[in-house]
mmCIF entry with sequence, helices, sheets and N, C-alpha, C, O atoms, coordinates in Angstrom:
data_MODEL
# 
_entry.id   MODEL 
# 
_entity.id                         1 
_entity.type                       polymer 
_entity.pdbx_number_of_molecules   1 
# 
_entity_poly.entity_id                      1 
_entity_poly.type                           'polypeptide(L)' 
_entity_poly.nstd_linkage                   no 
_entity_poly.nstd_monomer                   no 
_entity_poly.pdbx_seq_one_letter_code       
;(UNK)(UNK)(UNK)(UNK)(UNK)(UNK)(UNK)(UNK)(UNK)(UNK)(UNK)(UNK)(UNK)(UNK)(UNK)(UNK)
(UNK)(UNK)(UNK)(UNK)(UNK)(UNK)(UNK)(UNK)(UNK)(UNK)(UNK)(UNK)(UNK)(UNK)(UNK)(UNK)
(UNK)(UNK)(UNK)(UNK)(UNK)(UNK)(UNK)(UNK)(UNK)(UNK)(UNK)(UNK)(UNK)(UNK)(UNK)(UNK)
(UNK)
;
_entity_poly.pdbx_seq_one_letter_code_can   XXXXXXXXXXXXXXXXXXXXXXXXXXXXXXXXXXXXXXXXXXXXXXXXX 
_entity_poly.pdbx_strand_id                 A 
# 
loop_
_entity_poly_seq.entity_id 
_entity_poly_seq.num 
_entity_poly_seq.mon_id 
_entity_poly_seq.hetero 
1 1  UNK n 
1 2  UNK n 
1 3  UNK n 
1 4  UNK n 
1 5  UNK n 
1 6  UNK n 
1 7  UNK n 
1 8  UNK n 
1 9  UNK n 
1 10 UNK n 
1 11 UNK n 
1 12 UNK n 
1 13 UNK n 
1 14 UNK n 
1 15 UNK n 
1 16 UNK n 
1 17 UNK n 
1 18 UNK n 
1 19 UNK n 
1 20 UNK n 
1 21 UNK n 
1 22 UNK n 
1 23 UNK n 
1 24 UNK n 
1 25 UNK n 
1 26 UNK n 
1 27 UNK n 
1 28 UNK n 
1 29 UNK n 
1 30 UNK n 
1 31 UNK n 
1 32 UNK n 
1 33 UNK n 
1 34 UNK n 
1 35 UNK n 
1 36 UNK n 
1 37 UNK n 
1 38 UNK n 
1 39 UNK n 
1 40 UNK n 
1 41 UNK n 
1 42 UNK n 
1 43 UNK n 
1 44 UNK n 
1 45 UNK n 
1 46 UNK n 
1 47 UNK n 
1 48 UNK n 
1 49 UNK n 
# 
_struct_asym.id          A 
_struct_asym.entity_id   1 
# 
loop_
_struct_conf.conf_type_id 
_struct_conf.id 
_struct_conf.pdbx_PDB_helix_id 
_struct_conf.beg_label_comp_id 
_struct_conf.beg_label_asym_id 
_struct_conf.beg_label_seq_id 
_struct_conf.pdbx_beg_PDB_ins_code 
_struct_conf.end_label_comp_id 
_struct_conf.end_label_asym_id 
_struct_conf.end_label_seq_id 
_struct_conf.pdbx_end_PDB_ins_code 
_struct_conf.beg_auth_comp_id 
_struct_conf.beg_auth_asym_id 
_struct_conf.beg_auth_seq_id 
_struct_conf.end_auth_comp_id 
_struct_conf.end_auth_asym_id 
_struct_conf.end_auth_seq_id 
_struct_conf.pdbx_PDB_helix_class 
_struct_conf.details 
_struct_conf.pdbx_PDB_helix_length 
HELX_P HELX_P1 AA1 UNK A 4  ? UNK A 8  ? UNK A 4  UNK A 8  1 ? 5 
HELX_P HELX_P2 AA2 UNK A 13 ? UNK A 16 ? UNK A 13 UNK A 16 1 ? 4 
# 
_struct_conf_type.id          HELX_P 
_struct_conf_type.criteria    ? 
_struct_conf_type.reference   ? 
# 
loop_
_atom_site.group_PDB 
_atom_site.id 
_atom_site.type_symbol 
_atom_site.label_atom_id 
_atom_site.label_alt_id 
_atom_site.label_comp_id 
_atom_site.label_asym_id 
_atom_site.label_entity_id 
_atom_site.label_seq_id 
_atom_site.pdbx_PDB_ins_code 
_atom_site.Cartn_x 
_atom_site.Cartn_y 
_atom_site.Cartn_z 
_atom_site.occupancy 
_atom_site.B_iso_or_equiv 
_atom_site.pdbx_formal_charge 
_atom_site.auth_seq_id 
_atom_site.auth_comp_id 
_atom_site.auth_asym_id 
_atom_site.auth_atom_id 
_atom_site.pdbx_PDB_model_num 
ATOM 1   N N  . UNK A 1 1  ? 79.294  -51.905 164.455 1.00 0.00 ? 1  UNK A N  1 
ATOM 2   C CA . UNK A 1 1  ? 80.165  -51.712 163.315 1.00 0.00 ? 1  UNK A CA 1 
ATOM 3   C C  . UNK A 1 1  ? 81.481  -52.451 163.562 1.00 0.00 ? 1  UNK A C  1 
ATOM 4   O O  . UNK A 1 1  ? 81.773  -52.489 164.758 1.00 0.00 ? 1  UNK A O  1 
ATOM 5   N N  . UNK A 1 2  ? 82.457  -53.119 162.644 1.00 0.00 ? 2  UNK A N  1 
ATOM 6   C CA . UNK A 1 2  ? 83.072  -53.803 162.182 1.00 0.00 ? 2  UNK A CA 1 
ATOM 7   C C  . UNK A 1 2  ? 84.356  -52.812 162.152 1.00 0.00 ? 2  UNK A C  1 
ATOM 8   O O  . UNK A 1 2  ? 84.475  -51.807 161.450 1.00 0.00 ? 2  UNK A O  1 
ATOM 9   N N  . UNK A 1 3  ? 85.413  -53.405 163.206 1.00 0.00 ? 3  UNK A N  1 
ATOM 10  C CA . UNK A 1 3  ? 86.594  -51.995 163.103 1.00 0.00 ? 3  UNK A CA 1 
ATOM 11  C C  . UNK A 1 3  ? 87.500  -52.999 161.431 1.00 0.00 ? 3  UNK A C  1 
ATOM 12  O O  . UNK A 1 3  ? 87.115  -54.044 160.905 1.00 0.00 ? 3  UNK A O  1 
ATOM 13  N N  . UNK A 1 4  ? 88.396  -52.355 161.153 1.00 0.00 ? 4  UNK A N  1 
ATOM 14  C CA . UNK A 1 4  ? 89.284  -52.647 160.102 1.00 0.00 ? 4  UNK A CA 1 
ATOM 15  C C  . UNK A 1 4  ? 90.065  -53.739 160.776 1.00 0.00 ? 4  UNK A C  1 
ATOM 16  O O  . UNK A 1 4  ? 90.279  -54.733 160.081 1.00 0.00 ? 4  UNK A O  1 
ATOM 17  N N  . UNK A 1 5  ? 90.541  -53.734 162.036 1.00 0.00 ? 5  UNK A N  1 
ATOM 18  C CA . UNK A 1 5  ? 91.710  -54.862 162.465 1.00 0.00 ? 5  UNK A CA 1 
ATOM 19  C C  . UNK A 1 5  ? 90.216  -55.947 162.730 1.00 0.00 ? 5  UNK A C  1 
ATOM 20  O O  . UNK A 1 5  ? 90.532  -57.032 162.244 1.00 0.00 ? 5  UNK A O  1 
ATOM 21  N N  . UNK A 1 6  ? 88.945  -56.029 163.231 1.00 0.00 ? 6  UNK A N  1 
ATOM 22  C CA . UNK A 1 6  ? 88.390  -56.865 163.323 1.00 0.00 ? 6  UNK A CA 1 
ATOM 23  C C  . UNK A 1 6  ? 88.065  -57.569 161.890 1.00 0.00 ? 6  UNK A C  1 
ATOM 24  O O  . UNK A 1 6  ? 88.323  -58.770 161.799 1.00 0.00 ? 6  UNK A O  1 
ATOM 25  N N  . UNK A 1 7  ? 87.577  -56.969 160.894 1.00 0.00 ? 7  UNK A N  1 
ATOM 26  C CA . UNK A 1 7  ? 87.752  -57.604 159.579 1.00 0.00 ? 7  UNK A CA 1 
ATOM 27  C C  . UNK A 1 7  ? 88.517  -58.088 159.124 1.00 0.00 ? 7  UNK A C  1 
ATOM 28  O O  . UNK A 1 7  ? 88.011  -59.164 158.803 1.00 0.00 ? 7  UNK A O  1 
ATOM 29  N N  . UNK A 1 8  ? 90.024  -58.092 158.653 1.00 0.00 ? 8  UNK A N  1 
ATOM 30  C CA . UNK A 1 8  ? 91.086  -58.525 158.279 1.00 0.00 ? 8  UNK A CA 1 
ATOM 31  C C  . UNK A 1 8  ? 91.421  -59.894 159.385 1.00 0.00 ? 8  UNK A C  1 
ATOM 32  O O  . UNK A 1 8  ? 91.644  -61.050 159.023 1.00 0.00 ? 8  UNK A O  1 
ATOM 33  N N  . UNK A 1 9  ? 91.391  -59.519 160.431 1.00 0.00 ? 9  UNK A N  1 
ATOM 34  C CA . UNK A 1 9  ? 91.371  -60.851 161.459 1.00 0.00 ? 9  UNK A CA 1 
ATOM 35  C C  . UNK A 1 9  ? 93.238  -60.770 161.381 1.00 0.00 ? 9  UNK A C  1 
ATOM 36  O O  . UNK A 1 9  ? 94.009  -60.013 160.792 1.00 0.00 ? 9  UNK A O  1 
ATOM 37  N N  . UNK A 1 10 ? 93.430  -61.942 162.281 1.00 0.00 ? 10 UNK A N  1 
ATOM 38  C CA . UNK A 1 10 ? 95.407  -61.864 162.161 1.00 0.00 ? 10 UNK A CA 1 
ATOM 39  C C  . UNK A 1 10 ? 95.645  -61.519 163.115 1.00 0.00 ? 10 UNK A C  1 
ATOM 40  O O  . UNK A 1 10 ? 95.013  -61.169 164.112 1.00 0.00 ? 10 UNK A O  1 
ATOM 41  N N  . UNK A 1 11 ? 97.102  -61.648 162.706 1.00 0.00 ? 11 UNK A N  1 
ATOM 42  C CA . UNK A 1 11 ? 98.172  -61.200 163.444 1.00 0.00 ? 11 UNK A CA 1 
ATOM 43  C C  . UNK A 1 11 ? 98.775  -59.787 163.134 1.00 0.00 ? 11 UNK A C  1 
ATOM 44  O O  . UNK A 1 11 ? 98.710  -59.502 161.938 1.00 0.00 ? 11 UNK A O  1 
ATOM 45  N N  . UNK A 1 12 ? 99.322  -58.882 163.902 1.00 0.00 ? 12 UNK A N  1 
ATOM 46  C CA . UNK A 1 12 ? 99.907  -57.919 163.578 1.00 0.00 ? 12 UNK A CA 1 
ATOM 47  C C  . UNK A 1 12 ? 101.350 -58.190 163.042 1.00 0.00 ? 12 UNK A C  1 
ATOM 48  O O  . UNK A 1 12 ? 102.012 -59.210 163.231 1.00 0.00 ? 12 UNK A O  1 
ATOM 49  N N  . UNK A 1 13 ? 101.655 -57.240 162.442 1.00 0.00 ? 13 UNK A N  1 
ATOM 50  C CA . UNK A 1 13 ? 103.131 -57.673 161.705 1.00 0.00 ? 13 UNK A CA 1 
ATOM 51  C C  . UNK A 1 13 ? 104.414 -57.922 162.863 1.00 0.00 ? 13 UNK A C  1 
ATOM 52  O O  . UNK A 1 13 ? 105.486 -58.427 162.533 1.00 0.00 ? 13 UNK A O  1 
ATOM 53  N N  . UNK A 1 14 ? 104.082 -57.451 164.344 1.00 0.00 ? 14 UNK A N  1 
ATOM 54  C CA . UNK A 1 14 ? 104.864 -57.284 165.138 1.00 0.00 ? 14 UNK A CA 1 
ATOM 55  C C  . UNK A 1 14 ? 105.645 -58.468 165.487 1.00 0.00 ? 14 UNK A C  1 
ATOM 56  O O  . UNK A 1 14 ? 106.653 -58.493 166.193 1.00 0.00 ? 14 UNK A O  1 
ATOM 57  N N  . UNK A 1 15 ? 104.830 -59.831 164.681 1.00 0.00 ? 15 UNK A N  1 
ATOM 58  C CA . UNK A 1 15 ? 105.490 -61.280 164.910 1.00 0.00 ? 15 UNK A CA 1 
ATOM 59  C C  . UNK A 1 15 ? 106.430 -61.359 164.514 1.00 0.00 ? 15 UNK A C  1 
ATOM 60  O O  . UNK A 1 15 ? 107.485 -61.759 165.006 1.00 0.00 ? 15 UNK A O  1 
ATOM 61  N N  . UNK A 1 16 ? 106.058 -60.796 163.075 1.00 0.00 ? 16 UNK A N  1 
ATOM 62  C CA . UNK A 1 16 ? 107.606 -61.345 162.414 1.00 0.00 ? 16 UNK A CA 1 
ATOM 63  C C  . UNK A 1 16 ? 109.292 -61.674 163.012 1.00 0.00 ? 16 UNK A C  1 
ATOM 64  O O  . UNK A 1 16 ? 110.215 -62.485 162.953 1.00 0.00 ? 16 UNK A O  1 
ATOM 65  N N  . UNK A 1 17 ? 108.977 -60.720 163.445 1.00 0.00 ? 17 UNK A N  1 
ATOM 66  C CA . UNK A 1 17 ? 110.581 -60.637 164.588 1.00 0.00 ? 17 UNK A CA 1 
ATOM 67  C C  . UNK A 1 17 ? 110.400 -61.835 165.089 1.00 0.00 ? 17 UNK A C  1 
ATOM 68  O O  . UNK A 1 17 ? 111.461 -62.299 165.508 1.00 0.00 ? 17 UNK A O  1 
ATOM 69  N N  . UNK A 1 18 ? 109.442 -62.570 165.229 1.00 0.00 ? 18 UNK A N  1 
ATOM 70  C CA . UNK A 1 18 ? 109.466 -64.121 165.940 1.00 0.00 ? 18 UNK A CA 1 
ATOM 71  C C  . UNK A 1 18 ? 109.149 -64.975 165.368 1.00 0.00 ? 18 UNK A C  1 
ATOM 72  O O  . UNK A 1 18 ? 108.550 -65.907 165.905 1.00 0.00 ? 18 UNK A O  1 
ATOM 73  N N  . UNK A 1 19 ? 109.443 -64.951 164.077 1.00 0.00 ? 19 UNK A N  1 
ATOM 74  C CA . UNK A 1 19 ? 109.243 -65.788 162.670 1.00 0.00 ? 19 UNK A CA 1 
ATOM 75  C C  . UNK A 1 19 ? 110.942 -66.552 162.305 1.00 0.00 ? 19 UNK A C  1 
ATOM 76  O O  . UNK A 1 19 ? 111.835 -65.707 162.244 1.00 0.00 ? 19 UNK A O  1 
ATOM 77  N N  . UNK A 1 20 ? 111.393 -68.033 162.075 1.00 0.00 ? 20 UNK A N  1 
ATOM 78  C CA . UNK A 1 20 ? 112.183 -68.520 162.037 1.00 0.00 ? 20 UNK A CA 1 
ATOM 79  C C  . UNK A 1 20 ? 112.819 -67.874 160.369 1.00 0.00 ? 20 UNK A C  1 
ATOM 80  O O  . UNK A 1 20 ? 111.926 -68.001 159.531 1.00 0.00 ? 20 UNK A O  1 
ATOM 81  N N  . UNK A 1 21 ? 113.382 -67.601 160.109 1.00 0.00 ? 21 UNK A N  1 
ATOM 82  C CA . UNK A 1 21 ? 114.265 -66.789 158.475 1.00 0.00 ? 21 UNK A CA 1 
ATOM 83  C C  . UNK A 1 21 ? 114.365 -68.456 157.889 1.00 0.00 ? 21 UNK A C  1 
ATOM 84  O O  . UNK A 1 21 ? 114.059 -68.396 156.698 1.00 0.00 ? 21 UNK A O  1 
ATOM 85  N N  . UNK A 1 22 ? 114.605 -69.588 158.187 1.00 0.00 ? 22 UNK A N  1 
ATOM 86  C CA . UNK A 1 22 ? 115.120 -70.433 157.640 1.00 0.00 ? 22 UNK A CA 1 
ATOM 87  C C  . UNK A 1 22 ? 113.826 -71.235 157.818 1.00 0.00 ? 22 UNK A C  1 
ATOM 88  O O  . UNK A 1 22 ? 113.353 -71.231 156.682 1.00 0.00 ? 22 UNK A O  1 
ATOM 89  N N  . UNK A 1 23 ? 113.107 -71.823 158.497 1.00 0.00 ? 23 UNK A N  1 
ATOM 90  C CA . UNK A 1 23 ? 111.864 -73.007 158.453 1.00 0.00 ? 23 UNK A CA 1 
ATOM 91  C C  . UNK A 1 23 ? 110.281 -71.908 158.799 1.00 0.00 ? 23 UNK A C  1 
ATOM 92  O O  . UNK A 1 23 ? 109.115 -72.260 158.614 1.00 0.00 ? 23 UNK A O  1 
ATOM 93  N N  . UNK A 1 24 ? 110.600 -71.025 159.148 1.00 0.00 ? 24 UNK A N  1 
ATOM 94  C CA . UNK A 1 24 ? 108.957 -70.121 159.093 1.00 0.00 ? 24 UNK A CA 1 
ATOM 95  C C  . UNK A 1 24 ? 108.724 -70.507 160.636 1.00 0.00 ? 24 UNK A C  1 
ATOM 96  O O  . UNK A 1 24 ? 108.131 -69.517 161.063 1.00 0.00 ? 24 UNK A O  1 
ATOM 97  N N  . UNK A 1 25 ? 108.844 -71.261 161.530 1.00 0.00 ? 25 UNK A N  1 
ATOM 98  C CA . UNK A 1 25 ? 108.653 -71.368 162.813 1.00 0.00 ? 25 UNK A CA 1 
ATOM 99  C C  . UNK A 1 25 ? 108.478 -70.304 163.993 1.00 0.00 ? 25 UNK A C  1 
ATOM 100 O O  . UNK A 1 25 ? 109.393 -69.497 164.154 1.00 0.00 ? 25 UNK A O  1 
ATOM 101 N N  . UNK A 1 26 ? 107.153 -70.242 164.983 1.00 0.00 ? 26 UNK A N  1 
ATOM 102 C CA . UNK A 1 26 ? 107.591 -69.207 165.489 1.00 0.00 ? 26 UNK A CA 1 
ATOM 103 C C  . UNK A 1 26 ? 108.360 -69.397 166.743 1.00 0.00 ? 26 UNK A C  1 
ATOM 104 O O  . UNK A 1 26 ? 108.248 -70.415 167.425 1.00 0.00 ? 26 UNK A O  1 
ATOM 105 N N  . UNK A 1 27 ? 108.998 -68.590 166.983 1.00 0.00 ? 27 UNK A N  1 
ATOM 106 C CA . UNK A 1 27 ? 109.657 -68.727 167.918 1.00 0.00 ? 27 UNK A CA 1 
ATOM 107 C C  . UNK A 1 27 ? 110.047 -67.718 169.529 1.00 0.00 ? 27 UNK A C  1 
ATOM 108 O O  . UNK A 1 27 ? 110.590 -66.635 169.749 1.00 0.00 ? 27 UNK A O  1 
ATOM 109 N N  . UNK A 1 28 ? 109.361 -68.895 170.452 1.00 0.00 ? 28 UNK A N  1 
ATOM 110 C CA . UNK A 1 28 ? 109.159 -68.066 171.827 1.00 0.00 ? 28 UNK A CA 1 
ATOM 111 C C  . UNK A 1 28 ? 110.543 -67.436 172.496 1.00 0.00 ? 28 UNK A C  1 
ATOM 112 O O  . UNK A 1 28 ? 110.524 -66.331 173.038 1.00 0.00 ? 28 UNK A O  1 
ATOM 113 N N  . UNK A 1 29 ? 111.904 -68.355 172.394 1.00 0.00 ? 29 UNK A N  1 
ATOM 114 C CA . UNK A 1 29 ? 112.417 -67.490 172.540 1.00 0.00 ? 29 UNK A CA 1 
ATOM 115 C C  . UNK A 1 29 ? 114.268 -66.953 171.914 1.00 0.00 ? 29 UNK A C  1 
ATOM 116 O O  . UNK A 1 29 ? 115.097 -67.861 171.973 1.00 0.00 ? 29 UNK A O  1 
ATOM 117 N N  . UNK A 1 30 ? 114.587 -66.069 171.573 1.00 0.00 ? 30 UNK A N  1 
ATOM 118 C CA . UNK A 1 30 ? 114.350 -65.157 170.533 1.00 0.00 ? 30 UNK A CA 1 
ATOM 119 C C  . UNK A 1 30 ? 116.361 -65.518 170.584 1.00 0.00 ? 30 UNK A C  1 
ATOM 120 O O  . UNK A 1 30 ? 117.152 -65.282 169.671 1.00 0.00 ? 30 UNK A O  1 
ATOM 121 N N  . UNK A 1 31 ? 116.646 -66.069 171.824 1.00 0.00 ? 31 UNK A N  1 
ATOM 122 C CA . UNK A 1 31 ? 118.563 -66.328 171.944 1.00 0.00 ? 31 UNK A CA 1 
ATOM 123 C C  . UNK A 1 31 ? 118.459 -67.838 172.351 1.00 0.00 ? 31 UNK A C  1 
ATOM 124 O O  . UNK A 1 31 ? 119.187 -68.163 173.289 1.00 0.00 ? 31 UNK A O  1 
ATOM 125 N N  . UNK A 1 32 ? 117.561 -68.948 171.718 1.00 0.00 ? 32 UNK A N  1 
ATOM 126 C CA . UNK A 1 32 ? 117.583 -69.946 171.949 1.00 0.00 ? 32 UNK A CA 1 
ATOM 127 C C  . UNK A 1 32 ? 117.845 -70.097 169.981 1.00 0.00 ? 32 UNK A C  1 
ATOM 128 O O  . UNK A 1 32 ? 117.637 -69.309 169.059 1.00 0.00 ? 32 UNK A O  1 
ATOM 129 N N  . UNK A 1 33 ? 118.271 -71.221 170.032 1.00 0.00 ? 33 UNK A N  1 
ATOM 130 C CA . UNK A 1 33 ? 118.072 -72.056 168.560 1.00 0.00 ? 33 UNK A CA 1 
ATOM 131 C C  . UNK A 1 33 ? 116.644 -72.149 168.346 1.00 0.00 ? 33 UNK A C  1 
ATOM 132 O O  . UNK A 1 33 ? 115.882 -71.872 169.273 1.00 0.00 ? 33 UNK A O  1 
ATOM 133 N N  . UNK A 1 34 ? 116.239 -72.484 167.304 1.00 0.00 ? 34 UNK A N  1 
ATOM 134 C CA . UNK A 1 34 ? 115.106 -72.680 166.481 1.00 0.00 ? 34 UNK A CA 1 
ATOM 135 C C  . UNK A 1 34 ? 114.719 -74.268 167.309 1.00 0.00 ? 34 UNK A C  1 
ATOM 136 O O  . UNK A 1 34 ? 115.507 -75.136 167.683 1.00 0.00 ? 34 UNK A O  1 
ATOM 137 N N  . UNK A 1 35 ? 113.756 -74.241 167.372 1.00 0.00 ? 35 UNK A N  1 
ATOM 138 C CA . UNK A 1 35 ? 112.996 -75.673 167.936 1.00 0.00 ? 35 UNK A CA 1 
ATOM 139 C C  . UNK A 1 35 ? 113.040 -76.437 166.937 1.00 0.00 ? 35 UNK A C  1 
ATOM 140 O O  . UNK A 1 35 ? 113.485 -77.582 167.005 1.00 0.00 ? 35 UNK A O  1 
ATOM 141 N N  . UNK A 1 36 ? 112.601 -75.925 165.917 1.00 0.00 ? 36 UNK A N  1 
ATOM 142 C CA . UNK A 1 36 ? 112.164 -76.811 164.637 1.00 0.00 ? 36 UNK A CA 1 
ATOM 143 C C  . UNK A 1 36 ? 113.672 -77.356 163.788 1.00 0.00 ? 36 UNK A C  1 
ATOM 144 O O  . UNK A 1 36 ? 113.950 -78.548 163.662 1.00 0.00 ? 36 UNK A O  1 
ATOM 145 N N  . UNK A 1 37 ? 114.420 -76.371 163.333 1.00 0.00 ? 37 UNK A N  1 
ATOM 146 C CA . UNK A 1 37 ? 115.157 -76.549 162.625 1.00 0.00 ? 37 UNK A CA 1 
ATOM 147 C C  . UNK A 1 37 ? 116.739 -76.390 163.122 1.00 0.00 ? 37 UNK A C  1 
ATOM 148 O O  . UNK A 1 37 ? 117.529 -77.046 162.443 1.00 0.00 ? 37 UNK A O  1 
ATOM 149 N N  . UNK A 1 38 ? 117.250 -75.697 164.093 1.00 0.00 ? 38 UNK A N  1 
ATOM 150 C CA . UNK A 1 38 ? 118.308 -75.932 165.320 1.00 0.00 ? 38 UNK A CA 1 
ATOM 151 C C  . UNK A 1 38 ? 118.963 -74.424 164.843 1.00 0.00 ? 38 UNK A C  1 
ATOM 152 O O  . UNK A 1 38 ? 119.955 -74.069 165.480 1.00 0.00 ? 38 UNK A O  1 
ATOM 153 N N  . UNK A 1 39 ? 118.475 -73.525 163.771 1.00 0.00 ? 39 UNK A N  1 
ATOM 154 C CA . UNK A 1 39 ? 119.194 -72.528 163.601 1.00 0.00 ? 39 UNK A CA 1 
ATOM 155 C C  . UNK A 1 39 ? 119.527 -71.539 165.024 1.00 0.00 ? 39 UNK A C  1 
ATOM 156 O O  . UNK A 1 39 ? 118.769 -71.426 165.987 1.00 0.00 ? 39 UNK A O  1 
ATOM 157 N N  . UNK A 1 40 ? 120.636 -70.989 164.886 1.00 0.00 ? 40 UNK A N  1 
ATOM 158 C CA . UNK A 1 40 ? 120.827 -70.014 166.059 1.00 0.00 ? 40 UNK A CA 1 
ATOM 159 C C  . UNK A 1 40 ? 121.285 -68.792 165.751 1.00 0.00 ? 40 UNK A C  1 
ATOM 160 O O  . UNK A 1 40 ? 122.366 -68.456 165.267 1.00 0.00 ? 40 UNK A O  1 
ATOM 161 N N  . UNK A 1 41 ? 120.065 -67.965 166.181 1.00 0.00 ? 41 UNK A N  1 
ATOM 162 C CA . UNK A 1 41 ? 119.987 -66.339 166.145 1.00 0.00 ? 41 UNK A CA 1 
ATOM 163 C C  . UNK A 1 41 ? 121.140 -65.769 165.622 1.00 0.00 ? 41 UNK A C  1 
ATOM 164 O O  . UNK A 1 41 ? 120.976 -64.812 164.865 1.00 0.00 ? 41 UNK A O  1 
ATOM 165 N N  . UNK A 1 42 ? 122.628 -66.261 165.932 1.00 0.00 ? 42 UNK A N  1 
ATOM 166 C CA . UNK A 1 42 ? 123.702 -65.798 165.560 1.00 0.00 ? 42 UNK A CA 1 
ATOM 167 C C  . UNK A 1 42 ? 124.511 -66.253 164.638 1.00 0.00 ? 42 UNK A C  1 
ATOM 168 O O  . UNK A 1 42 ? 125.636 -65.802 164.423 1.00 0.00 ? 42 UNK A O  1 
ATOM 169 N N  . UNK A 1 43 ? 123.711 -67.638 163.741 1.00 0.00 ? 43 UNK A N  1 
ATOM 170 C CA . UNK A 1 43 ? 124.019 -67.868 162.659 1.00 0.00 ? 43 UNK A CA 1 
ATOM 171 C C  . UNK A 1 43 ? 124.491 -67.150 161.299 1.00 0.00 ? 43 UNK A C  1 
ATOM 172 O O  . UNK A 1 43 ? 123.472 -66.895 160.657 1.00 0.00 ? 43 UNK A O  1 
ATOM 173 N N  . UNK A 1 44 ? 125.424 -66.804 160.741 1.00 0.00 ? 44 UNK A N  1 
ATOM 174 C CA . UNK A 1 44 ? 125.482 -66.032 159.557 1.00 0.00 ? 44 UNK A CA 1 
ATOM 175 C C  . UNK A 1 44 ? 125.448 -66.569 158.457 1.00 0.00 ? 44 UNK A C  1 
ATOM 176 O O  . UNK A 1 44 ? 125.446 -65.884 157.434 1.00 0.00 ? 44 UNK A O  1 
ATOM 177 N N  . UNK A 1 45 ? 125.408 -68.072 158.425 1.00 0.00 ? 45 UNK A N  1 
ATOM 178 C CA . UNK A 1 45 ? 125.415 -68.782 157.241 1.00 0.00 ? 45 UNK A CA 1 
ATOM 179 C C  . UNK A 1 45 ? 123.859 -69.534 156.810 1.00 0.00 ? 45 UNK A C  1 
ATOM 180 O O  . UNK A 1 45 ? 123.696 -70.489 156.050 1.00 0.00 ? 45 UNK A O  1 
ATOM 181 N N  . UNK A 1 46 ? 122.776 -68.730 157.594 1.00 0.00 ? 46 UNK A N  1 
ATOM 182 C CA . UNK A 1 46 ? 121.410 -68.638 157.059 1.00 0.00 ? 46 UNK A CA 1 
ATOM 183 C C  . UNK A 1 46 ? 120.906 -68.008 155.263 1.00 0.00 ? 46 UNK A C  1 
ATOM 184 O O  . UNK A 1 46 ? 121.163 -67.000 154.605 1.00 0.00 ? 46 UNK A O  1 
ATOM 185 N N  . UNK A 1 47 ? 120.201 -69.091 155.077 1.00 0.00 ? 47 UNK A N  1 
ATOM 186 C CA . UNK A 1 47 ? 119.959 -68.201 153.510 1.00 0.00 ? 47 UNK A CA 1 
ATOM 187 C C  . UNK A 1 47 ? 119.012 -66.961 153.648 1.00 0.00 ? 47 UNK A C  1 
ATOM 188 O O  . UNK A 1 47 ? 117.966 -66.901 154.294 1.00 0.00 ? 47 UNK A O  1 
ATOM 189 N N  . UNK A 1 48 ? 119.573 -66.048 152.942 1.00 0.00 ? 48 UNK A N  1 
ATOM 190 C CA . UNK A 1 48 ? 119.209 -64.557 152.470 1.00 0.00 ? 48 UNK A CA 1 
ATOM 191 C C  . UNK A 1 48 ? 117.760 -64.558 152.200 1.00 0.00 ? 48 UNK A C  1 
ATOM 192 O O  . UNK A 1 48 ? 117.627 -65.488 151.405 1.00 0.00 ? 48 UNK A O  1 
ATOM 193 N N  . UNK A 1 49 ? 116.916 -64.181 152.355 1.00 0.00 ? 49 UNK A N  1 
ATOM 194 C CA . UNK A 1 49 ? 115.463 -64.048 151.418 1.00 0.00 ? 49 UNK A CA 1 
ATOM 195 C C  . UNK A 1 49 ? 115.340 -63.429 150.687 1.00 0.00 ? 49 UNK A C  1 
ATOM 196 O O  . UNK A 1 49 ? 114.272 -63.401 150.074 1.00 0.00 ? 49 UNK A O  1 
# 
């Protein structure tokens, strides 16, 4: 039998926290700038979602 997390397949939502707010990138680590896009964690002038 087929559990519910094996059907759906994925990721758990627990990534998000390691999801870039500004380019979607994930990101390994979490007080570095963005790889992709140079944002930094302590940016406040990121757009809102």
């Amino acid at each position: 039998m087929i559990s519910a997390e094996e059907e759906y397949g994925g990721d758990s939502a627990c990534w998000l926290s390691k999801v870039c707010p500004e380019c979607g990138a994930l990101l390994d680590d979490l007080t570095a700038p963005c790889w992709r896009c140079g944002l930094r964690p302590d940016d406040e002038t990121r757009a809102e979602a």
